[in-house]
Every structure is written in C-alpha cells, then in structure tokens.
C-alpha positions in Angstrom: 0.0 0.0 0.0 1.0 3.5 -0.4 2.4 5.3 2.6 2.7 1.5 4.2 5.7 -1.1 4.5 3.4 -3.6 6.9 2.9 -7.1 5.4 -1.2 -7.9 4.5 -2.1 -11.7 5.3 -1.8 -12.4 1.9 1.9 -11.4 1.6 2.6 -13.5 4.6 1.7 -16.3 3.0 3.3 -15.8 -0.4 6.1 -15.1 1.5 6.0 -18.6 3.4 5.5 -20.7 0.1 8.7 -18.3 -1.1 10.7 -19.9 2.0 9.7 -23.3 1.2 10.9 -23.1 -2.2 14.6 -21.4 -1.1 14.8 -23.9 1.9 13.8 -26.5 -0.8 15.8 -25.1 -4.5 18.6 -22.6 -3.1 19.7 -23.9 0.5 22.7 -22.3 1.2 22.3 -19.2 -0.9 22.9 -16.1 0.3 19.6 -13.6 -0.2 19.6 -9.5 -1.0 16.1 -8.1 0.0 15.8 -4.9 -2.5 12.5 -2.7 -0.7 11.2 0.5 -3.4 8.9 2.8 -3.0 6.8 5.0 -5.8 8.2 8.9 -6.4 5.2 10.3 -4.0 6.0 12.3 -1.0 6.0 10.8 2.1 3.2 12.2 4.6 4.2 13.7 7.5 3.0 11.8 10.6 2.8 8.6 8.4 5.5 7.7 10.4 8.6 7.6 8.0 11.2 10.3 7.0 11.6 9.7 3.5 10.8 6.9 0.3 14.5 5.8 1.3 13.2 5.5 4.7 10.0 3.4 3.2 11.8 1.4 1.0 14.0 0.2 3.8 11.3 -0.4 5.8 9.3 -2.6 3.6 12.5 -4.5 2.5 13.3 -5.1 6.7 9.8 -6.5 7.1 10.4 -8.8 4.4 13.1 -10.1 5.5 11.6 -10.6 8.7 9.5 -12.7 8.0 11.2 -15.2 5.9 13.5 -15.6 9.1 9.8 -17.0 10.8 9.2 -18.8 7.9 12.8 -20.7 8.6 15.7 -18.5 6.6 18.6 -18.2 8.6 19.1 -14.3 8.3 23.1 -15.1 7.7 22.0 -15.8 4.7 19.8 -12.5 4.4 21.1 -8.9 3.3 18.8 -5.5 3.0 19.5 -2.9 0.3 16.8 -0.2 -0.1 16.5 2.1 -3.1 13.8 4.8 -2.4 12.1 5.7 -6.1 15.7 5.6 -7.8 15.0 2.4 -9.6 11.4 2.4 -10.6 9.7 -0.6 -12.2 8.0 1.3 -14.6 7.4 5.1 -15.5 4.0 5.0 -17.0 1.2 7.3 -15.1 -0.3 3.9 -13.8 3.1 2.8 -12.6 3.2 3.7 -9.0 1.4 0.6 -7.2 4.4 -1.5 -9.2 7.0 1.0 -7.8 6.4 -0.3 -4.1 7.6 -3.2 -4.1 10.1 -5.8 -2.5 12.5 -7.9 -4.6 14.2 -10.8 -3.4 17.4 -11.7 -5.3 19.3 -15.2 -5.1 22.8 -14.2 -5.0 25.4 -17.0 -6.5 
C-alpha cells in the first residue's frame, strides 16, 4: 500500500510458500532483499522520514518474516533504493514502484 511497509495476510503467506521453495531449491544461498517505494511524498506523521526511509522499511519487514518462515538471516542482506529504480514510468506505474524484490545471489 501506499504510505505503508506492513505485510497484509496475503503477503505472509506468499512469503511462506517463497521460504519453502529457497529452503527447498537454493539452500545455502545467500539472499539481497531490495525494498522500493513510488516517487510520491512521504506524509508527514505517516510515520517515515523519507521513500529511502520506506523502502527500507518494507525490505526489513520482508526479510523478517522469511526468518519465521525458517531463513537463517546469515544468509539475508537488505539494500533499499527509495524511487531511484522504478519498475515502470507510466502514469499507472506507481502501485508496481512499491515493491520488494528478493534476489538469489550465486
């Protein structure tokens, strides 16, 4: 959501079939959790100072909660990139700006 870098239930989830399938395909590999937020404003009192700040955030909660779902976090990095790398640039673009990447790192 905009503004937001909490998990919905639905995210959760995804995020515990994800672990499965790196517990399962890339044991051993180490992870890089890339959090992005759209080019909008923060809102003051929402609680973050800036999209850096956001981005961060959303990539830390990530990363979270594969380490319940069983992923050593030696294995986990966090790199956050603010609206610097967007997704896309089209006016509908912004809901695909916030987003959370997870890279398998050789």
């Amino acid at each position: 959501e905009s503004g937001a870098a909490r998990l919905t239930d639905s995210g959760r989830q995804q995020l515990r079939l994800i672990a499965a399938l790196i517990r399962e395909k890339y044991a051993g590999r180490t992870l890089r959790i890339d959090g992005h937020s759209d080019s909008d404003t923060v809102r003051k009192g929402a609680g973050f100072t800036s999209n850096w700040d956001i981005s961060a955030r959303r990539a830390v909660a990530v990363a979270e909660e594969l380490e319940r779902a069983g992923i050593d976090p030696r294995r986990m990095s966090v790199a956050a990139y603010g609206p610097h790398r967007p997704h896309a640039s089209d006016p509908g673009s912004k809901p695909r700006n916030r987003r959370v990447e997870i890279a398998i790192l050789k």
